[in-house]
C-alpha positions as semicolon CSV with decimal commas, in nm:
position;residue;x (nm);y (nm);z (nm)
1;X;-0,126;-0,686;1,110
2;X;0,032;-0,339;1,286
3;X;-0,188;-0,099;1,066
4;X;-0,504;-0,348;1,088
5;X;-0,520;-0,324;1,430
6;X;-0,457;-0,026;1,442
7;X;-0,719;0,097;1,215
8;X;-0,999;-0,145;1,367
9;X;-0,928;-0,069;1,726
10;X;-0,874;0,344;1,703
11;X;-0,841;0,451;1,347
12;X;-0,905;0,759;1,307
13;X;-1,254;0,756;1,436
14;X;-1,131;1,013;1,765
15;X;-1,139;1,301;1,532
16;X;-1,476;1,276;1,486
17;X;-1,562;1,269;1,862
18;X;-1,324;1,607;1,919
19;X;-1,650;1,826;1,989
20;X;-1,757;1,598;2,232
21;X;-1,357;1,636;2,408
22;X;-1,352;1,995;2,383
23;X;-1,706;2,003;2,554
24;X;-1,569;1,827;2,805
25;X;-1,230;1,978;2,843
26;X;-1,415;2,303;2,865
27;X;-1,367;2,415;2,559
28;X;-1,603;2,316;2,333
29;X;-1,698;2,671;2,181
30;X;-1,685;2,649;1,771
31;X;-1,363;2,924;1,831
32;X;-0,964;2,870;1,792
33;X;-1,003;2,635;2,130
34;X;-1,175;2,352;1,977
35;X;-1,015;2,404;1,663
36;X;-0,669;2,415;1,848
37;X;-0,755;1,996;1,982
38;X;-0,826;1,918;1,579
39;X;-0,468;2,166;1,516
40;X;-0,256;1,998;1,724
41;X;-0,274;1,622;1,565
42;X;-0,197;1,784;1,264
43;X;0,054;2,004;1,368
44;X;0,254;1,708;1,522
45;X;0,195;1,510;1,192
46;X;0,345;1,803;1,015
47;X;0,656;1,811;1,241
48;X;0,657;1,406;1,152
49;X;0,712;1,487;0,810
50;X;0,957;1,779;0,874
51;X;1,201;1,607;1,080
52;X;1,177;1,271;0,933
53;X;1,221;1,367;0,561
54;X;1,464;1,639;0,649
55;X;1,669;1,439;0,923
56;X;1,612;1,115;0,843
57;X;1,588;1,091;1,196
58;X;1,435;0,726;1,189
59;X;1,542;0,436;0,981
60;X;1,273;0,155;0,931
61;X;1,265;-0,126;1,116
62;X;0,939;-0,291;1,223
63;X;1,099;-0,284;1,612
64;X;1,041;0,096;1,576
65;X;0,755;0,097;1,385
66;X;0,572;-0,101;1,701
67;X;0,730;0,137;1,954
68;X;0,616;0,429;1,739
69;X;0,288;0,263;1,754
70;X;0,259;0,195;2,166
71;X;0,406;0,582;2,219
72;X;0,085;0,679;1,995
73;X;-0,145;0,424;2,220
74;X;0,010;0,604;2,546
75;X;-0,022;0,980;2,404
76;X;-0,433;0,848;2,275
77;X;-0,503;0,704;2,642
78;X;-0,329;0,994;2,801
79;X;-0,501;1,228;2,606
80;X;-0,865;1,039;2,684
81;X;-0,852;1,064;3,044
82;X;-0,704;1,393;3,074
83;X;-0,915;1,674;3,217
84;X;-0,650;1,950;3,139
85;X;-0,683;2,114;2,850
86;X;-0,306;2,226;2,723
87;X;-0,161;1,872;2,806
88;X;-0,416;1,713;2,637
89;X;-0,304;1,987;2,341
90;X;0,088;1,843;2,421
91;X;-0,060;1,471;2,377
92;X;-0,233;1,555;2,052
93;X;0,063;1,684;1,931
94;X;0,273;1,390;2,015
95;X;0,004;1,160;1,901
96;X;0,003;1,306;1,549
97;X;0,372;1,273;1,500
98;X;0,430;0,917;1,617
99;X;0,136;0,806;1,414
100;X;0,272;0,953;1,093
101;X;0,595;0,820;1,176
102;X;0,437;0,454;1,252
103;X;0,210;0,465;0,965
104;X;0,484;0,605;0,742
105;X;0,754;0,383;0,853
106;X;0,490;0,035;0,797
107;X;0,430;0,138;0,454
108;X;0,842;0,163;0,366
109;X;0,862;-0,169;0,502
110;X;0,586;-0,352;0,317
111;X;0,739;-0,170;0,051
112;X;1,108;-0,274;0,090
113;X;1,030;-0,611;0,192
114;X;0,781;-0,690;-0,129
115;X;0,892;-0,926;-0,370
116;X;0,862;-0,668;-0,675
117;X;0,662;-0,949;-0,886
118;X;0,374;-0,918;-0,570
119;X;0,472;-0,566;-0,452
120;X;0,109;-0,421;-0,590
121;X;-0,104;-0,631;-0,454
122;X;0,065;-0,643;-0,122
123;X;0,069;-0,300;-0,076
124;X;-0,312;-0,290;-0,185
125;X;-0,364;-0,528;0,117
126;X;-0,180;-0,303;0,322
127;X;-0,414;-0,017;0,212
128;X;-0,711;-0,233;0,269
129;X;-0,568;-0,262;0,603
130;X;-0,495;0,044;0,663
131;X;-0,795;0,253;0,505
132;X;-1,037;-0,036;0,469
133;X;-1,050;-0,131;0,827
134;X;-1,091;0,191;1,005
135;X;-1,480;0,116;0,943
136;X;-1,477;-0,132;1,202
137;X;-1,320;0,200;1,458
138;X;-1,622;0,347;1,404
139;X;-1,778;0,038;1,608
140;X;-1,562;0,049;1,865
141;X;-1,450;0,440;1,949
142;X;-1,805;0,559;1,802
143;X;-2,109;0,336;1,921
144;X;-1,850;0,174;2,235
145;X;-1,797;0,536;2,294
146;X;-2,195;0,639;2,313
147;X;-2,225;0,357;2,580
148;X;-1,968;0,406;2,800
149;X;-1,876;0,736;2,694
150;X;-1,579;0,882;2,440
151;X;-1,360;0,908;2,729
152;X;-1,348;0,574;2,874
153;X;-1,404;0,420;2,491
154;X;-1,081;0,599;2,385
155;X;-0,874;0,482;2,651
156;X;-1,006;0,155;2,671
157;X;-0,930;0,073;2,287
158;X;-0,619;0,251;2,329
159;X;-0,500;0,004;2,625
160;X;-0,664;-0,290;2,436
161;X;-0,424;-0,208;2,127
162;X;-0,104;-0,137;2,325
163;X;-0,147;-0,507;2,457
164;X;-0,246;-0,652;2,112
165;X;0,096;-0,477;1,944
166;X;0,301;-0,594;2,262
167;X;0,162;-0,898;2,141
168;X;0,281;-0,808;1,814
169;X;0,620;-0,692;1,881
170;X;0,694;-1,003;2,101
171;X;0,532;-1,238;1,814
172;X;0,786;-1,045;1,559
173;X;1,093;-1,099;1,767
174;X;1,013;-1,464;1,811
175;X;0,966;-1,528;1,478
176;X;1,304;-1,317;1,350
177;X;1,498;-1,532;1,652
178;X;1,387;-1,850;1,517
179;X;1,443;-1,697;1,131
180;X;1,753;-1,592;1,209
């Protein structure tokens, strides 16, 4: 349910709107400086994969898989309504490591916790999910965003998804207390 939500709500779909950010920001030249927006989720996914594979700084638990996931909701909406153009470089940065690590850490524990005779076709749900869904981001980032503008569209979703994995997080602690 994490990575569904995630992929309907955001995706990946603010990539594509980056031009559109830069302009905005004041930097929306083809050079380095809108370049450096696109450079910055990636570099912070990179440093994801660094220290997590190197460190094994995080061990997976769905608890910090959701937190993972609202730190990448709060470094999305920060990065929306910001009208400075290095922090909004900083938020990237931190948004493309804590997705990596969220997305990363969801996929080891659909992995783990598949019974091995099911294990396939659970984790092609997952990619469904995960892949599959980010269609529907499109919708709500892309056309939301031509209404109202990127800006408020980004933020917006990016609130709307912190709630729904609150929601989440509180419905997977209820259900491991009365599990448990």
């Amino acid at each position: 349910l994490l990575i569904a939500c995630v992929s309907v709500f955001i995706g990946n779909s603010y990539q594509a709107q980056m031009p559109g950010f830069a302009r905005d920001l004041g930097h929306g030249d083809p050079g380095w400086t809108y370049s450096a927006l696109l450079a910055a989720d990636a570099a912070g996914a990179l440093l994801a994969a660094l220290a997590l594979e190197s460190r094994g700084l995080l061990r997976p638990h769905p608890t910090t898989a959701f937190i993972l996931a609202m730190l990448w909701c709060a470094s999305l909406a920060g990065f929306a309504i910001t009208g400075i153009y290095t922090l909004a470089l900083v938020l990237l940065l931190v948004a493309g490591f804590v997705e990596l690590a969220f997305t990363s850490m969801a996929q080891t524990l659909v992995q783990l916790n598949s019974p091995p005779p099911l294990r396939g076709r659970i984790i092609g749900i997952y990619t469904l999910a995960s892949m599959g869904m980010r269609l529907f981001s499109g919708l709500t980032i892309g056309v939301v965003g031509g209404l109202i503008g990127i800006h408020t569209s980004l933020a917006t979703f990016a609130a709307v998804l912190l709630l729904v994995v609150i929601a989440l997080l509180v419905g997977h602690r209820r259900t491991g207390a009365a599990a448990g």
